[in-house]
C-alpha positions in Angstrom: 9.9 -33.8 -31.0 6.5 -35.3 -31.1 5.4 -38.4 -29.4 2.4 -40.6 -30.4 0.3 -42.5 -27.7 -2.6 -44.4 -28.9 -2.5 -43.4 -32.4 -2.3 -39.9 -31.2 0.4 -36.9 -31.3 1.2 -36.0 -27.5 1.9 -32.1 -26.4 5.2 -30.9 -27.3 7.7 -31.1 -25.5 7.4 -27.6 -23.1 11.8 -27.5 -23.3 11.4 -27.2 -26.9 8.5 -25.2 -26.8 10.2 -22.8 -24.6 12.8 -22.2 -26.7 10.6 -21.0 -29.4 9.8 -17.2 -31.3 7.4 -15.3 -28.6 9.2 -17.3 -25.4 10.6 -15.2 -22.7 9.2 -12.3 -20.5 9.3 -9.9 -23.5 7.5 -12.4 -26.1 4.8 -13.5 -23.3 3.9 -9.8 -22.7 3.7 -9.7 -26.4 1.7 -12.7 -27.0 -0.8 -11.3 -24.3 -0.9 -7.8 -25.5 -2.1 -9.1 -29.2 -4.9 -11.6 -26.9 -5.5 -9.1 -24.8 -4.9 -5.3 -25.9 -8.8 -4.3 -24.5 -7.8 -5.5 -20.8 -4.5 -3.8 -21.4 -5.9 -0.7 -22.6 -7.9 -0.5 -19.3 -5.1 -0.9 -17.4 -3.2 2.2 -18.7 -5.7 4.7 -16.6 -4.8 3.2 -13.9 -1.5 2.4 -14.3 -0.9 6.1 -15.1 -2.8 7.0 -12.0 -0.6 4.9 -9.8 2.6 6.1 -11.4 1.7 9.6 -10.4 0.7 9.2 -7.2 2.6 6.3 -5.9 5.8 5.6 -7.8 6.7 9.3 -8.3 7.2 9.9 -4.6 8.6 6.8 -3.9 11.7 6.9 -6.3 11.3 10.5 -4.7 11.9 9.3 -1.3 14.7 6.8 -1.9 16.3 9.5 -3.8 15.7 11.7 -0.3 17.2 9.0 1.7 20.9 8.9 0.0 20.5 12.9 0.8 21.2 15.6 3.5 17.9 17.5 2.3 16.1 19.6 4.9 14.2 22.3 4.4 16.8 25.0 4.4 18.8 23.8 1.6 15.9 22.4 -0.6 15.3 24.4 -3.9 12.6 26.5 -3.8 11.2 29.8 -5.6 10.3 33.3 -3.4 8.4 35.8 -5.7 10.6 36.4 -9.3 13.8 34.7 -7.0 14.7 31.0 -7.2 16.8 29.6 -4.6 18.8 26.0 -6.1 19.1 23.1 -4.5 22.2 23.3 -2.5 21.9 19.8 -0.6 24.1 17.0 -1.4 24.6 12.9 -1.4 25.6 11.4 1.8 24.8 8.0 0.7 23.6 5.7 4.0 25.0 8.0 6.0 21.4 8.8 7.0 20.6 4.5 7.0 23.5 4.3 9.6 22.3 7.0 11.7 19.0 5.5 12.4 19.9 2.1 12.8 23.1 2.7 14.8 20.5 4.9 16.9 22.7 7.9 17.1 20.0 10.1 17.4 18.2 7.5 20.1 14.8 8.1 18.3 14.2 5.7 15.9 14.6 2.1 18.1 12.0 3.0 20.7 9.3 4.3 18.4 10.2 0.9 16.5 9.6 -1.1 20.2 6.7 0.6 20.5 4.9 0.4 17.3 5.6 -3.7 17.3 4.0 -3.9 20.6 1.1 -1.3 19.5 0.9 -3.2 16.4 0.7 -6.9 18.2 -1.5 -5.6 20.7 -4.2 -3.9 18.2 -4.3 -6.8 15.9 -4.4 -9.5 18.6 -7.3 -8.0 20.7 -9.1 -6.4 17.8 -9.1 -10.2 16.4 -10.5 -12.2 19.4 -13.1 -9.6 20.0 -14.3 -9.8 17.0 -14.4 -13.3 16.3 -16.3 -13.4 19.6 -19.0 -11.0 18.7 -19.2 -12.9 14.8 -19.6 -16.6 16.4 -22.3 -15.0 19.1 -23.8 -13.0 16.1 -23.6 -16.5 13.9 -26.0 -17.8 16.6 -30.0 -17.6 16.1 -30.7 -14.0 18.5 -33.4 -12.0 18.8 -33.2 -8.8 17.3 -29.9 -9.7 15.9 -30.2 -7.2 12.7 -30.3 -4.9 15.3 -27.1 -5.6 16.8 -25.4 -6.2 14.0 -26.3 -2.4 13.2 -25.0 -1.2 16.2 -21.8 -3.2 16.3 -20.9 -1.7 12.4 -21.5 1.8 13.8 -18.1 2.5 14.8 -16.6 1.6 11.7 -19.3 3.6 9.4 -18.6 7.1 11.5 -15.4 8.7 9.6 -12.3 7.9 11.9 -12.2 11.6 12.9 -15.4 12.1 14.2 -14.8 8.9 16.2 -11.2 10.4 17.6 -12.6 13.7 18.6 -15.4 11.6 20.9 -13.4 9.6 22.1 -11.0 12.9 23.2 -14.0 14.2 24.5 -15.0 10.9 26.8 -11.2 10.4 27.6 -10.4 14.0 28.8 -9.5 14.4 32.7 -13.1 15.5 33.5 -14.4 12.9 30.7 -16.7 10.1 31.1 -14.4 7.2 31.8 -13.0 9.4 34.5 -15.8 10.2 36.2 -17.5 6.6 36.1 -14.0 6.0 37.7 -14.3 8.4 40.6 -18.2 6.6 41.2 -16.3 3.5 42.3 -13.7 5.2 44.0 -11.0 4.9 41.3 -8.6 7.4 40.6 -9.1 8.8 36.6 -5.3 9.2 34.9 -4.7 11.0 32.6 -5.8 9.5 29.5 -4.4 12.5 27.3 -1.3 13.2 28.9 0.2 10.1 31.1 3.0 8.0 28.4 1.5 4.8 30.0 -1.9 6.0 30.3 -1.7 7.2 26.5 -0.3 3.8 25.4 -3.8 2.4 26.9 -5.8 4.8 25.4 -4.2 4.6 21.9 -5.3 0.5 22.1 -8.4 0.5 23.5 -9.6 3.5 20.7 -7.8 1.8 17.8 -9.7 -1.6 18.8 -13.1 0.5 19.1 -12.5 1.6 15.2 -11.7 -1.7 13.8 -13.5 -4.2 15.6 -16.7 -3.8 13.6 -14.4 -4.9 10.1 -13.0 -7.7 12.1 -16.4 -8.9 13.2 -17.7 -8.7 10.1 -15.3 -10.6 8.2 -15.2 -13.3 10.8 -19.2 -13.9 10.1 -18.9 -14.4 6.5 -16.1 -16.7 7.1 -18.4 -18.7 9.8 -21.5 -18.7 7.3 -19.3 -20.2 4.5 -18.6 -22.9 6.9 -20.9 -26.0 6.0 -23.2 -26.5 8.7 -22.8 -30.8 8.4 -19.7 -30.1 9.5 -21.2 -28.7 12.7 -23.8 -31.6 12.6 -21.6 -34.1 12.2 -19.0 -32.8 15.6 -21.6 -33.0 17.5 -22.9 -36.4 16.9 -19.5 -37.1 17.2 -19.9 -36.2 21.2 -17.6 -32.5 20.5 -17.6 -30.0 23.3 -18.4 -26.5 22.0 -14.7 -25.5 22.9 -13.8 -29.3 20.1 -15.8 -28.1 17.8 -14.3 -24.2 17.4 -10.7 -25.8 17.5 -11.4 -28.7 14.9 -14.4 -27.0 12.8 -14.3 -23.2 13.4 -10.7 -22.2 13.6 -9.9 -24.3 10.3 -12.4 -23.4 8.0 -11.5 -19.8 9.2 -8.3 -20.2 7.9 -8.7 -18.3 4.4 -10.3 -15.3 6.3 -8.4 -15.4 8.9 -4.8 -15.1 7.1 -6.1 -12.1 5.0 -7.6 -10.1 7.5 -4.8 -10.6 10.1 -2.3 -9.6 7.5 -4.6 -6.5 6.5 -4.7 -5.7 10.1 -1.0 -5.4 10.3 -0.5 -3.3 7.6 -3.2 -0.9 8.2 -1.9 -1.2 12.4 1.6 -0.3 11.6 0.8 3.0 9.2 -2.2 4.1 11.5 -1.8 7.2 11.5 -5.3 8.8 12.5 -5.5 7.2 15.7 -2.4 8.5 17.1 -2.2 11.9 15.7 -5.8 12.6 15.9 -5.9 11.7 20.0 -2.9 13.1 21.1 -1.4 15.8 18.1 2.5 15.7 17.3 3.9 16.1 20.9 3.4 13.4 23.0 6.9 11.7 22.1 6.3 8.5 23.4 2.8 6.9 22.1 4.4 8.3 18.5 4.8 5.2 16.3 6.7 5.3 13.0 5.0 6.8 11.0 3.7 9.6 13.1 7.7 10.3 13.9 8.4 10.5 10.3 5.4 13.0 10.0 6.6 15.1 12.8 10.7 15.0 10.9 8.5 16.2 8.0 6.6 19.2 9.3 6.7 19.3 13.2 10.2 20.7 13.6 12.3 23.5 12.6 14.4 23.0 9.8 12.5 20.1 8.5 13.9 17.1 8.0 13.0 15.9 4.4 16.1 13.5 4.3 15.1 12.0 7.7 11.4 11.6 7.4 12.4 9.7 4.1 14.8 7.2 5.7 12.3 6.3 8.7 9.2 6.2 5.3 11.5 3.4 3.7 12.4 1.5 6.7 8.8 1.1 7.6 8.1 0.0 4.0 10.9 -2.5 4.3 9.6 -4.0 7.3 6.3 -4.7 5.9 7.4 -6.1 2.3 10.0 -8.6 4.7 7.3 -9.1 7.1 4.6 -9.7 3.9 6.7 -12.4 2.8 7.5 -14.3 5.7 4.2 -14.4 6.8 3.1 -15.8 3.0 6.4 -18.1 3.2 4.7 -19.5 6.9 0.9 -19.7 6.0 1.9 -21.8 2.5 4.1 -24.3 4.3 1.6 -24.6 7.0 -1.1 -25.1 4.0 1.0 -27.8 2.5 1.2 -29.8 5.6 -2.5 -29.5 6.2 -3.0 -30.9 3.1 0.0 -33.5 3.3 
């Protein structure tokens, strides 16, 4: 059905083009294939790559989950000898233990990785917005510091860890600049609440310097009439970052913030690195799946699994809330 307007045919209708040869999810993967088979053909590398490495032992670990595996009844081969698989399903038997808190593990490392999580992503942030709008400024010598504030996150993570053992240690550096104003040094290594501290303040030291820079090439993408024209308008410098700063941050600020939580909730290299696989209560998720994995006798293949796919579970529910929220707070900007 073809309409004319002005002496000319109008578009087809899009219902009767839908229903069409080449419609559907099969036909438009055809159609671009044939448009596209050069794009699509550099895909495959890749897509092979990621099938290996990350589909593979994900199926893998669902599989795991609906299992009793450990490593005593896993299949496995000693010399000329091969030893079957003699695990079995249990189906969410292994869901309802964790969840149900049966074995009184998984809900506080959960607590505790939300508030290590919150805390990290919050502070890192504000500090880092802070140092971009002083950085944003016209400063002497501000190459300089912009060097020095991008150290941190250019030294590999580990060398960073093993310093910051080193300054944190009961005869360490904080301690003893404690003890010259009369302070008693904890335990920075050893103490649960002392740890928790430690575990922030070092994971805020490493990812500072991407939040900073970040936040200052969101600021320099900000016109600078809008500056101008706040303060002609009379705007404090406190009006101006609420009505000029903090919006036009908004792009950078929703990716970064998001990127922070991921990376927050699966850090692994802070807490393992600092403190090793025994200090049971600054372990977050995925340090406690590690240690099901390989820090205990029989290992708990099964288990480590389960605790692997909640965390993953959390994040794709927390991914889309949080895209759900920042799209219907975009639409009522704009409205």
């Amino acid at each position: 059905m073809t309409a004319v307007v002005e002496g000319k045919p109008a578009r087809p209708d899009r219902r009767h083009r839908a229903t069409g040869p080449g419609s559907g999810p099969l036909g438009r993967v055809k159609n671009s294939y044939d448009q596209r088979w050069y794009a699509w053909a550099m895909c495959v590398p890749v897509v092979l790559v990621l099938s290996a490495v990350v589909a593979y032992p994900l199926v893998q670990g669902i599989y795991l989950t609906f299992t009793d595996a450990t490593s005593q009844n896993v299949g496995r081969t000693i010399g000329v000898n091969h030893i079957p698989d003699t695990f079995s399903w249990v189906g969410l038997k292994n869901y309802a233990e964790v969840l149900t808190g049966a074995n009184n593990q998984f809900w506080p490392h959960l607590v505790w990785t939300i508030v290590w999580t919150v805390a990290c992503v919050a502070l890192t942030y504000a500090i880092g917005l802070a140092l971009a709008i002083t950085l944003n400024r016209d400063l002497r010598a501000r190459s300089l510091y912009r060097l020095l504030l991008i150290l941190p996150w250019a030294v590999p993570t580990f060398v960073t860890i093993f310093g910051w053992r080193l300054i944190l240690a009961d005869d360490g550096v904080v301690n003893q600049l404690l003890g010259l104003v009369g302070l008693p040094g904890p335990s920075w290594l050893s103490d649960p609440l002392a740890q928790k501290f430690a575990a922030i303040g070092v994971n805020i030291w490493c990812g500072v310097p991407f939040m900073m820079i970040s936040m200052l090439g969101g600021l320099q993408a900000i016109p600078r009439e809008l500056h101008e024209a706040a303060e002609m308008d009379g705007a404090t410098p406190w009006q101006r970052f609420v009505h000029v700063i903090l919006p036009g941050l908004r792009p950078v600020s929703s990716t970064v913030i998001l990127l922070g939580v991921i990376w927050t909730f699966n850090q692994f290299n802070v807490i393992f690195l600092l403190f090793g696989g025994n200090s049971d209560s600054v372990q977050i998720l995925v340090t406690y799946a590690y240690r099901l994995f390989f820090g205990q006798q029989p290992q708990d293949y099964a288990g480590s699994a389960t605790v692997g796919i909640l965390c993953l579970s959390i994040l794709v529910v927390f991914t889309s809330v949080y895209r759900r929220w920042l799209k219907r707070n975009d639409q009522g900007v704009l409205a």
